[in-house]
VOTI-463070 format. One record per residue (C-alpha): residue in three letters; x, y, z. Coordinates in steps of 0.02 Angstrom, whole numbers. Layout:
N
+------+--------+--------+--------+
: nugu :   east :  north :     up :
+------+--------+--------+--------+
:  ALA :      X :      Y :      Z :
...
+------+--------+--------+--------+
This chain:
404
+------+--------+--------+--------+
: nugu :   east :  north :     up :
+------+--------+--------+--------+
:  UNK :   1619 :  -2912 :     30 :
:  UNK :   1489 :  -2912 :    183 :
:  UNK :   1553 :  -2796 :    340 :
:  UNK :   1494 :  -2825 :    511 :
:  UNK :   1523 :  -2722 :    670 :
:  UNK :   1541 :  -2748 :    827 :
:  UNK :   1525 :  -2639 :    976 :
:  UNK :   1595 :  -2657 :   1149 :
:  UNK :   1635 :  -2565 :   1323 :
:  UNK :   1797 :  -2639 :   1329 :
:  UNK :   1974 :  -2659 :   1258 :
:  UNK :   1981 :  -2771 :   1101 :
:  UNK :   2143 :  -2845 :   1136 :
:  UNK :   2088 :  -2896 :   1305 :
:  UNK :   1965 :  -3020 :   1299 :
:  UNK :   1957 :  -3171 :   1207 :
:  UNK :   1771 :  -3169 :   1126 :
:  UNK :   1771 :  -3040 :   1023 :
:  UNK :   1938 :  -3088 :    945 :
:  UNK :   1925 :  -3264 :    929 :
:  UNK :   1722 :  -3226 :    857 :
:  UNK :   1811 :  -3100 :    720 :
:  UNK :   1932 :  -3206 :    677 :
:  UNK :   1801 :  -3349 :    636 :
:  UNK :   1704 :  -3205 :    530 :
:  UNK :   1856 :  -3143 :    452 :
:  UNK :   1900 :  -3330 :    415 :
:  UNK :   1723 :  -3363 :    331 :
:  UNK :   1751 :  -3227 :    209 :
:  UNK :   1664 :  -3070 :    304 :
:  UNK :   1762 :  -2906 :    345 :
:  UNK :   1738 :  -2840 :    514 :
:  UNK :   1710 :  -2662 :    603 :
:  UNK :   1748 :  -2636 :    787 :
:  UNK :   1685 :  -2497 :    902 :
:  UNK :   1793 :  -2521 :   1063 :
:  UNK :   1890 :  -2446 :   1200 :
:  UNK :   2051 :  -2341 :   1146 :
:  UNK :   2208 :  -2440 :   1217 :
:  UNK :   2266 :  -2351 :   1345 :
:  UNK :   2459 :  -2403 :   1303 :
:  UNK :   2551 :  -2393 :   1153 :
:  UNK :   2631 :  -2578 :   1157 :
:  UNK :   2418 :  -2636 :   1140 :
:  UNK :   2383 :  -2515 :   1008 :
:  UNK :   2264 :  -2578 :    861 :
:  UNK :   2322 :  -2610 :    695 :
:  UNK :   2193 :  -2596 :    550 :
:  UNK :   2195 :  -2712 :    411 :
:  UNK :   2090 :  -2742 :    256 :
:  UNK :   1995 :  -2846 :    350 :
:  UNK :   1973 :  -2767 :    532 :
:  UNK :   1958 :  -2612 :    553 :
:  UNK :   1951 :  -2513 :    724 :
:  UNK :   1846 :  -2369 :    760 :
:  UNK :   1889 :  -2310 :    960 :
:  UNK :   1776 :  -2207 :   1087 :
:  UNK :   1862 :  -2083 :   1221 :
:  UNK :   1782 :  -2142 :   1369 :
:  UNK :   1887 :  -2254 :   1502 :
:  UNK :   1812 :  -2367 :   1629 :
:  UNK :   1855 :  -2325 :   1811 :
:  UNK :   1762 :  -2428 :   1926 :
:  UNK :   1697 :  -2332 :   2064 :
:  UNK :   1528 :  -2299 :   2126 :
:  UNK :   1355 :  -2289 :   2016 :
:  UNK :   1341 :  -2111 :   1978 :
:  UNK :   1517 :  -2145 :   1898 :
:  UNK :   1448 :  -2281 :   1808 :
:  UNK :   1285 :  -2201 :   1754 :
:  UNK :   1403 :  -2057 :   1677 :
:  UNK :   1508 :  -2191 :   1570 :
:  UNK :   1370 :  -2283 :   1523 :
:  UNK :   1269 :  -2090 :   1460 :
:  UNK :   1442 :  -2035 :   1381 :
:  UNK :   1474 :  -2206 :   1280 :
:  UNK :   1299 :  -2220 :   1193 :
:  UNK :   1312 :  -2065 :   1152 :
:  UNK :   1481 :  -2099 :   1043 :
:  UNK :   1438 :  -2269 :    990 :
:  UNK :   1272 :  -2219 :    932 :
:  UNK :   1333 :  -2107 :    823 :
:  UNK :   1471 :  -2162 :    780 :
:  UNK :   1396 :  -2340 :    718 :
:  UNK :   1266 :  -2234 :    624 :
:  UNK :   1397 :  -2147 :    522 :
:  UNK :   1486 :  -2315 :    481 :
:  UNK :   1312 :  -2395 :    426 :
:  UNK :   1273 :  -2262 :    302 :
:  UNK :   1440 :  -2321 :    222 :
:  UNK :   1453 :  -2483 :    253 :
:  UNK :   1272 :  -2540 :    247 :
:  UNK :   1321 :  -2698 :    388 :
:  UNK :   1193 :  -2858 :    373 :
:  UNK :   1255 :  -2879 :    569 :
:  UNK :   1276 :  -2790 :    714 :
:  UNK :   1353 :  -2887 :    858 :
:  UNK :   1345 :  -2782 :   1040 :
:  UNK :   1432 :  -2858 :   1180 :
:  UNK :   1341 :  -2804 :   1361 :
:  UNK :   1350 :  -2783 :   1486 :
:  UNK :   1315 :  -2624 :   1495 :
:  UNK :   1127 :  -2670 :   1407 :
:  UNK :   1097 :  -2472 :   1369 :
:  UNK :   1256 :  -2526 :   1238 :
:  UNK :   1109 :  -2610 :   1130 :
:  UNK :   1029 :  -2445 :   1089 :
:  UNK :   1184 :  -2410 :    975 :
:  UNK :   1111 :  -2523 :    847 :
:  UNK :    958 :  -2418 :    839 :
:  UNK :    991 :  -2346 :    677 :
:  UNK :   1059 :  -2494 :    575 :
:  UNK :    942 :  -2591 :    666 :
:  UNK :    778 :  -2494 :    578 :
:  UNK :    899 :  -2488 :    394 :
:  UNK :    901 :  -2667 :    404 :
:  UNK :   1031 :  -2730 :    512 :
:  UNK :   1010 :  -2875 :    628 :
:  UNK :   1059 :  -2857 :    777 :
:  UNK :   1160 :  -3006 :    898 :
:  UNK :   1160 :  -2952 :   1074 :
:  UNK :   1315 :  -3046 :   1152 :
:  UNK :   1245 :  -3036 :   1340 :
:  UNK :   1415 :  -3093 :   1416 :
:  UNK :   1371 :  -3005 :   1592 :
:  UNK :   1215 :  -2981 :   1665 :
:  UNK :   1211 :  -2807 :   1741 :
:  UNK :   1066 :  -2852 :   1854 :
:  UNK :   1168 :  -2974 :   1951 :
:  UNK :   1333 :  -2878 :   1957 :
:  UNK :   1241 :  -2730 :   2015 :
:  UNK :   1158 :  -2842 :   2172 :
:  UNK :   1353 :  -2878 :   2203 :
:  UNK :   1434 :  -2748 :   2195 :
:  UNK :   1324 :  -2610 :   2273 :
:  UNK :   1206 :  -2592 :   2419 :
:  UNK :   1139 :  -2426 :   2452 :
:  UNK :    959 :  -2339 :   2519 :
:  UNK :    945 :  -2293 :   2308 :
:  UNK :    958 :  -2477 :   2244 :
:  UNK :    770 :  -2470 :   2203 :
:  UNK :    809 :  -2324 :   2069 :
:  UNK :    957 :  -2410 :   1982 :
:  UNK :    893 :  -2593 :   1982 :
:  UNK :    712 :  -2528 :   1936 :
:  UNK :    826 :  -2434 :   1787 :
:  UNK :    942 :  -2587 :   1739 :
:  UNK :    759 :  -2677 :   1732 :
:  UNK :    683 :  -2576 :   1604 :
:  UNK :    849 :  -2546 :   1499 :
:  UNK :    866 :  -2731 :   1492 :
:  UNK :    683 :  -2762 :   1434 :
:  UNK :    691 :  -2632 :   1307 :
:  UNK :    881 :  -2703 :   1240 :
:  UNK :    806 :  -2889 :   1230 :
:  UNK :    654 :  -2805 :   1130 :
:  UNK :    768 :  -2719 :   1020 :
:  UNK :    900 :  -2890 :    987 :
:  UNK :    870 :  -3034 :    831 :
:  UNK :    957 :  -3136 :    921 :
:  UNK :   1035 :  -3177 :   1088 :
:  UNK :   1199 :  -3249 :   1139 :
:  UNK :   1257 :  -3301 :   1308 :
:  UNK :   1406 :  -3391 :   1373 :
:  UNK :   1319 :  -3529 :   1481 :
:  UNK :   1176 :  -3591 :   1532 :
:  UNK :   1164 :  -3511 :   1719 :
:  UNK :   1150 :  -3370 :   1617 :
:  UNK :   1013 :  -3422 :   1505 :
:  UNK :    893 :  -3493 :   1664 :
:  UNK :    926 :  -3311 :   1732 :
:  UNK :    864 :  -3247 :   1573 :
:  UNK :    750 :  -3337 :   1552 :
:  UNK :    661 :  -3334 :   1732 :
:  UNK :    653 :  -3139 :   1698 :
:  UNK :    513 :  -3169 :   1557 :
:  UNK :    618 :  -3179 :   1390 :
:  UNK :    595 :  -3293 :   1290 :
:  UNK :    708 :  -3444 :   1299 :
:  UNK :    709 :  -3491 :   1095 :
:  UNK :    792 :  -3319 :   1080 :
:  UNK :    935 :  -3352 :   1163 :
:  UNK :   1075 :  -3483 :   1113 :
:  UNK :   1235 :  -3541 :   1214 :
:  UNK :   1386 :  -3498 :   1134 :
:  UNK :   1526 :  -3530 :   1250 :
:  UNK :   1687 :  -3475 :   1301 :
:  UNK :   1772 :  -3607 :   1268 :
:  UNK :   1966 :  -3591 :   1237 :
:  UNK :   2033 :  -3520 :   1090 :
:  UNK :   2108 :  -3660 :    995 :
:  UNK :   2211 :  -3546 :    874 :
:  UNK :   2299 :  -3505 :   1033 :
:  UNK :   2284 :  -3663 :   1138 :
:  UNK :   2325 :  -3766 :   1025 :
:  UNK :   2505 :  -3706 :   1030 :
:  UNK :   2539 :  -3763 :   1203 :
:  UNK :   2411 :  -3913 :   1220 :
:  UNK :   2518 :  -4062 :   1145 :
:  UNK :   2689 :  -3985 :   1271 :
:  UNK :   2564 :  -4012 :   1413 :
:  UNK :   2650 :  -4129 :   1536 :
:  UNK :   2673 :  -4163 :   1706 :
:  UNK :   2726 :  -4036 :   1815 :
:  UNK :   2772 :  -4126 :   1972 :
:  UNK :   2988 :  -4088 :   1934 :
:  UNK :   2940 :  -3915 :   1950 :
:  UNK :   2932 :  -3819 :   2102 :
:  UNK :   2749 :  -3814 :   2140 :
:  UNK :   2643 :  -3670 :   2086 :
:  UNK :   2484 :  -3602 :   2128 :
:  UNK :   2411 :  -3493 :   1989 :
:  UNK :   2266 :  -3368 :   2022 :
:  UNK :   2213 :  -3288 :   1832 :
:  UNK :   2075 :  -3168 :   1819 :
:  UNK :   2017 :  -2962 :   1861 :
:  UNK :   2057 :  -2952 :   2038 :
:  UNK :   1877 :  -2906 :   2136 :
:  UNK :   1803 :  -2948 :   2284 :
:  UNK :   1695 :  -3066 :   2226 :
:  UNK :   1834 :  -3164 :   2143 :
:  UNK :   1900 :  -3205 :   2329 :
:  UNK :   2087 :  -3167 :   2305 :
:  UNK :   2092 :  -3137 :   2474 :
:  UNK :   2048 :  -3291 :   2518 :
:  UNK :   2152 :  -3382 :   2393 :
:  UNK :   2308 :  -3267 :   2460 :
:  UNK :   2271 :  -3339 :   2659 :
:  UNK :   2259 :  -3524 :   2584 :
:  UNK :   2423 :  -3524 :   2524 :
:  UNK :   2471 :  -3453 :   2681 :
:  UNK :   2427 :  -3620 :   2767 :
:  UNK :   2505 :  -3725 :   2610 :
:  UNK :   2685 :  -3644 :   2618 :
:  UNK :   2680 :  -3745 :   2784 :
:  UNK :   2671 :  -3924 :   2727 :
:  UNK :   2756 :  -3874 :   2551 :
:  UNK :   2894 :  -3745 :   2614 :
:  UNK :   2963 :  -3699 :   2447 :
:  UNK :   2783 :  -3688 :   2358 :
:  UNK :   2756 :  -3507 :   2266 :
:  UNK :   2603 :  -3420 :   2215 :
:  UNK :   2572 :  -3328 :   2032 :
:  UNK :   2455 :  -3196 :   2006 :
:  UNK :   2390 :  -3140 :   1835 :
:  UNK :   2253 :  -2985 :   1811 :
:  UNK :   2214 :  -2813 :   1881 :
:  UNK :   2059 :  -2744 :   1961 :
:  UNK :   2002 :  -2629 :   2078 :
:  UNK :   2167 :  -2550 :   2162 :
:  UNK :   2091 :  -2555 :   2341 :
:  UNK :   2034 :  -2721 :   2349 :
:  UNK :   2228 :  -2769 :   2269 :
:  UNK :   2300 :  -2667 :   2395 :
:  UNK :   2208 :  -2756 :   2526 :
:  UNK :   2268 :  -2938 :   2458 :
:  UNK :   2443 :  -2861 :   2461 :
:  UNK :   2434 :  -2813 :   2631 :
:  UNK :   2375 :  -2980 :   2670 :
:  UNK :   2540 :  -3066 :   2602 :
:  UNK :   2632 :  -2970 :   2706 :
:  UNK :   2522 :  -2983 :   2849 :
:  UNK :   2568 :  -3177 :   2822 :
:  UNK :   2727 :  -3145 :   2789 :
:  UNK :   2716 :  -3249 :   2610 :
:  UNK :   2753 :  -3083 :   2513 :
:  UNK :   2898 :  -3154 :   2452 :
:  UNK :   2818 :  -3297 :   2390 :
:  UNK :   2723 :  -3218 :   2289 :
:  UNK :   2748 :  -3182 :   2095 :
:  UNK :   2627 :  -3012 :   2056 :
:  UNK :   2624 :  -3016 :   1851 :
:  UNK :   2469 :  -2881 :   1822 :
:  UNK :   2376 :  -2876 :   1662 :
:  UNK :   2478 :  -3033 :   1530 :
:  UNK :   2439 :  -3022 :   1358 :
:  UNK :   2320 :  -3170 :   1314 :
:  UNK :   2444 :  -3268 :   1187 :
:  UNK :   2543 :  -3286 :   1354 :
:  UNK :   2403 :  -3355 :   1435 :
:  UNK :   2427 :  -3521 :   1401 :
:  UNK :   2587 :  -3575 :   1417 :
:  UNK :   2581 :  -3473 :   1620 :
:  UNK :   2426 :  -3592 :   1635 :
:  UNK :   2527 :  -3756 :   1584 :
:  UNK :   2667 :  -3716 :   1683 :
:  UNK :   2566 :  -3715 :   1849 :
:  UNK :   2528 :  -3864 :   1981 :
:  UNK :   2355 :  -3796 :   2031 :
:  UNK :   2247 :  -3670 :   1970 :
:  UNK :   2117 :  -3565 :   2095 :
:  UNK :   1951 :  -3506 :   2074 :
:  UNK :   1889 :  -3428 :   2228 :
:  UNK :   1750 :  -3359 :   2192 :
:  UNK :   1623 :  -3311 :   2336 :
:  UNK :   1435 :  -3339 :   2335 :
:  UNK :   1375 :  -3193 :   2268 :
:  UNK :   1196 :  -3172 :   2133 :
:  UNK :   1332 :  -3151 :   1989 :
:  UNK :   1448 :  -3297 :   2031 :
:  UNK :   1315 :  -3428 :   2062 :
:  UNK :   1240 :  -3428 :   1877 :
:  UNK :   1421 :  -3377 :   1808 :
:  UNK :   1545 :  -3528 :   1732 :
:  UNK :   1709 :  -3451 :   1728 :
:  UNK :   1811 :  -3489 :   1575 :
:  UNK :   1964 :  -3513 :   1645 :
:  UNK :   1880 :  -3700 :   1700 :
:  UNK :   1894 :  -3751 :   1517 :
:  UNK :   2065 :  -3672 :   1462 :
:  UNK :   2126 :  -3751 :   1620 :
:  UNK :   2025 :  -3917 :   1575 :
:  UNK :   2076 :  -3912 :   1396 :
:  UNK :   2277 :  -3894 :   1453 :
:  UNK :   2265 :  -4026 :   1599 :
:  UNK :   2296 :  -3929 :   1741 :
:  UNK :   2223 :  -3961 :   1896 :
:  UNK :   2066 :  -3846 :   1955 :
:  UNK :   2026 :  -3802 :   2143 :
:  UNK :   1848 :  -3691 :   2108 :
:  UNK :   1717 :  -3640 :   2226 :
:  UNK :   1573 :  -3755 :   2232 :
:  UNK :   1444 :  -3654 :   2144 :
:  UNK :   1268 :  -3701 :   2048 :
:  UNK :   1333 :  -3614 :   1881 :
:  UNK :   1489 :  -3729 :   1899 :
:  UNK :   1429 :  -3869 :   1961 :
:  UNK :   1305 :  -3866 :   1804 :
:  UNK :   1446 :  -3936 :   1676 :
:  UNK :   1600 :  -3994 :   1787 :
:  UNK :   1570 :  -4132 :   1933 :
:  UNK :   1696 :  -4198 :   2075 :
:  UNK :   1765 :  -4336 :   1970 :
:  UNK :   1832 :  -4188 :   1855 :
:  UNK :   1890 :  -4035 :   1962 :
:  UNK :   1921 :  -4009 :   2146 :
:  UNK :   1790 :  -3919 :   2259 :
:  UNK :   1798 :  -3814 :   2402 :
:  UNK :   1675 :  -3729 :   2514 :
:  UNK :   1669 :  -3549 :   2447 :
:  UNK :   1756 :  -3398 :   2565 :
:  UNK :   1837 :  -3557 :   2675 :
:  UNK :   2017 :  -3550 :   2660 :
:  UNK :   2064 :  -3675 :   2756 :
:  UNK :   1946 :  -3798 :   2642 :
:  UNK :   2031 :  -3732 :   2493 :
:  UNK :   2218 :  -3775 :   2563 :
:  UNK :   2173 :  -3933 :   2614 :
:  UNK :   2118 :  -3961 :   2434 :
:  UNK :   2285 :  -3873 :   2348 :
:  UNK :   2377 :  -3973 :   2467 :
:  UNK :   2289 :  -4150 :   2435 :
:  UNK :   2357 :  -4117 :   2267 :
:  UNK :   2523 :  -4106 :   2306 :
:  UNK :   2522 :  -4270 :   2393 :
:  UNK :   2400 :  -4357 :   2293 :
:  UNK :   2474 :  -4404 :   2095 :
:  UNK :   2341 :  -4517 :   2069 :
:  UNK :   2201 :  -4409 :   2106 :
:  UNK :   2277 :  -4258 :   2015 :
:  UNK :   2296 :  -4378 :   1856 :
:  UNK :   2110 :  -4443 :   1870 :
:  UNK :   2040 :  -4261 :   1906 :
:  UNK :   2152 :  -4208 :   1729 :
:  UNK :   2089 :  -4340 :   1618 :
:  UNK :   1920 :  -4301 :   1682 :
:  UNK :   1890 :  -4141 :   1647 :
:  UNK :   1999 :  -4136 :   1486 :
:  UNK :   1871 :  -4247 :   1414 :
:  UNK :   1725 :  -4125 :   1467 :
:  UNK :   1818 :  -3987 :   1422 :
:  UNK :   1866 :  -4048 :   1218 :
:  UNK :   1672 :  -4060 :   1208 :
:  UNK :   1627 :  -3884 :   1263 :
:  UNK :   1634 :  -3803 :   1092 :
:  UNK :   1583 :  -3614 :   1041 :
:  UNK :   1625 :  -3599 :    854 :
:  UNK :   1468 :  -3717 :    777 :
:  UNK :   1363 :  -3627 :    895 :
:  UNK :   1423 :  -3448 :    855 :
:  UNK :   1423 :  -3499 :    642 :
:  UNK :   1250 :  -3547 :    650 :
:  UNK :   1179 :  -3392 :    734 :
:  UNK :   1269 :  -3266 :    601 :
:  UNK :   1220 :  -3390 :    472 :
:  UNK :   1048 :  -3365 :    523 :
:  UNK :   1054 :  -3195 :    551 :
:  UNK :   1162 :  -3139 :    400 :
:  UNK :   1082 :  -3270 :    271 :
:  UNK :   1264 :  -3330 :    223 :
:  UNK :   1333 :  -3509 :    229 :
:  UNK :   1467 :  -3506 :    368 :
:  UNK :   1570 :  -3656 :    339 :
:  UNK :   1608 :  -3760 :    480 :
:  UNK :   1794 :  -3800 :    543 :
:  UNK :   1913 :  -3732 :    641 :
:  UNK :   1967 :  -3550 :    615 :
:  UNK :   2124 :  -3537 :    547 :
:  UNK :   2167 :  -3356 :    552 :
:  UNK :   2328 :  -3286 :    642 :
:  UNK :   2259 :  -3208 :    816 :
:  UNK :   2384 :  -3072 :    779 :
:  UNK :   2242 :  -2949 :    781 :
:  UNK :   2276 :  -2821 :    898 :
+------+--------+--------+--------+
C-alpha cells in the first residue's frame, strides 16, 4: 500500500490539520508516516497503528527571542532531514507533506524530493509576517533578509502549495510566486468531530451567560483586551462568567491574569489551559459569545482564524476584530464586529447580544450558512490526487479521530 509522510514543528495531537488531513488519507486507502514533536505528557502520547505511524524529534519549542528560534529551527532540520531520508529509503513515499512555518522545514524533503517524491508544502503560517509581529530589533534586516531567501528557496523546492485562506494566498502571491501553485485548502471544522455536537446545538439563553475566548494566548491575539471587556459586561450582566481555553507565552498570560485581578473579575473567570480538541466542541456550544480579539498586526490582517467556522458551523455567536483577512469571507449580517484593541467597542457588542435575541438568531443563521459551504476535504483530495496519481474518492472521511 502507498505511504506518505508528513513532517511538522509541532505536536500531532494538537492541531486539527494534520489529523483530520491523515485521517482523509488513511480513509482513501494510503498509510501514513509522521515526523512531529514528542508529547511532552504521557496522557497525549502517540499510539502507532498499521496505518499511522509516528516517528518523534527531541527538540521542544520555547518561544523566546530569535537566536532561540534560529537554534530550533538549525537543530530540527537537522533531525528531520535525516530522519525522513532514512524512512524514504524504506518506504519509498510518492508524497511528502511539510507543514511551515518554519519554511527551512521544506529542506527535509530534499532527499525524497530528488528519489522521486513530491513534495506538498502546507504553508499554514507565514514566517515573514509573524516575524514583523513579534520582533523589532536594530538586526531585523538580517533575519527578514534570511526568512526571504529561505522562503524563496522552500517555494522552489515544493510541487505543490497549500494554504488555509486566501489572505494568505494574495500575500503569497504579491511576493512573486506564482499564484497557480498554490490552492486554498481550508480549515474548516472537522466534521468527524463536529458533527457529534452540531444537531444538540440549541439555544443557550437558560444558561448563565458565557463568554468563551479559545486559542494560544499571545499578544497579538488581544486577551488582554478581551479580559478588560468583560470587565465592563459583568456590570450590566452581574452574574455573566468568562472561559478561557489555550496556553501561550507565560508572561503575556501572567499579565492577563494580573489584569483580572486588577478588575477584580478573577473570580469570574474559568482558566481551562491547553483542552484536548474532541472537547472542543461541545465547550464551544455551550457558550453565549465567542471572542476573537485579535489586534492589527501584518499576521492578523491576511490571517482567517478557524475558530470563525467551528463557531459558525455550531451556531454560536462571534464578536471578531474587524480585519481585511476576515472580512474577506464573513460580513456584518453574519458575525459581530468590533474595532480592534477597543474594549469598550467589543463590550458593547458582547453585551448587545445579551439583550438582543433577534439579532443573535439572524447573526447564527447567517454565518452557519457561510460556514457549511467553507469546505477543505475536495480541495485537499484533489491536490494528493494530483500529486500522488491516485483516485481519491470524494465523501466524507469516516475514520475514528482516535489518532493520537
Amino acid at each position: 500500500m502507498n505511504r506518505i509522510l508528513f513532517i511538522m514543528f509541532k505536536y500531532f495531537n494538537q492541531d486539527p490539520r494534520p489529523q483530520r488531513e491523515a485521517a482523509a488519507l488513511i480513509d482513501q486507502g494510503f498509510l501514513v508516516d509522521v515526523i512531529c514533536l514528542s508529547p511532552s505528557d504521557a496522557e497525549n502520547k502517540y499510539e502507532n497503528s498499521e496505518r499511522l505511524r509516528f516517528f518523534t524529534v527531541p527538540v521542544h519549542k520555547k518561544r523566546k527571542n530569535q537566536l532561540r528560534y534560529l537554534y530550533e529551527y538549525t537543530a530540527l532540520l537537522g533531525c528531520t532531514f535525516s530522519v525522513a531520508a532514512w524512512l524514504y529509503f524504506r518506504n519509498r513515499y510518492k508524497m511528502v507533506q511539510i507543514f511551515v512555518m518554519p519554511e527551512i522545514l521544506m529542506f527535509s524533503g530534499v532527499i525524497p524530493k530528488l528519489l522521486g517524491a513530491r513534495l506538498l508544502m502546507d504553508w499554514e503560517d507565514p514566517s515573514f509576517e509573524l516575524y514583523l509581529t513579534k520582533f523589532k530589533t536594530r538586526y531585523d534586516f538580517i533575519f527578514l533578509a534570511l526568512i526571504r531567501l529561505i522562503e524563496k528557496l522552500s517555494v522552489a523546492l515544493a510541487d505543490k502549495i497549500i494554504t488555509p485562506n486566501e489572505g494568505f494566498k494574495q500575500a503569497f502571491s504579491g511576493r512573486g510566486f506564482r499564484s497557480e501553485k498554490i490552492d486554498i485548502v481550508m480549515n474548516s471544522p472537522d466534521r468527524r468531530i463536529f458533527d457529534k455536537v452540531a444537531e444538540q446545538v440549541g439555544s443557550s439563553e437558560k444558561r448563565r451567560f458565557t463568554v468563551l475566548y479559545n486559542g494560544t494566548i499571545l499578544m497579538r491575539h488581544g486577551l488582554d483586551v478581551a479580559i478588560r471587556a468583560f470587565k465592563i459586561v459583568t456590570e450590566k450582566i452581574p452574574d455573566a462568567r468568562m472561559v478561557i481555553i489555550g496556553d501561550g507565552e507565560s508572561d503575556y498570560v501572567n499579565q492577563c491574569r494580573a489584569i483580572a485581578e486588577q478588575e477584580n473579575i478573577a473570580g469570574k473567570i474559568d482558566w481551562r489551559g491547553f483542552v484536548n480538541i474532541d472537547q472542543i466542541p461541545d465547550i464551544i456550544r455551550q457558550s453565549s459569545v465567542v471572542v476573537i480579539p485579535n489586534r492589527k498586526t501584518e499576521f492578523t490582517v491576511i490571517n482567517f482564524p478557524q475558530r470563525i467556522l467551528e463557531c459558525g458551523y455550531l451556531r454560536v455567536p462571534l464578536v471578531v476584530s474587524r480585519l481585511p483577512g476576515i472580512e474577506y469571507y464573513m460580513n456584518d449580517e453574519s458575525i459581530c464586529f468590533f474595532e480592534p484593541e477597543n474594549y469598550k467597542n467589543l463590550a458593547e457588542k458582547i453585551i448587545s447580544l445579551h439583550t438582543s435575541p433577534l439579532q443573535r438568531q439572524t447573526l447564527i443563521e447567517n454565518a452557519f450558512q457561510l460556514c457549511k459551504n467553507l469546505t477543505w476535504e475536495p480541495d485537499y483530495k484533489k491536490v494528493v490526487n494530483e500529486l500522488t496519481g491516485e483516485r481519491v474518492r470524494a465523501g466524507k472521511t469516516s475514520v475514528s479521530s482516535n489518532y493520537a
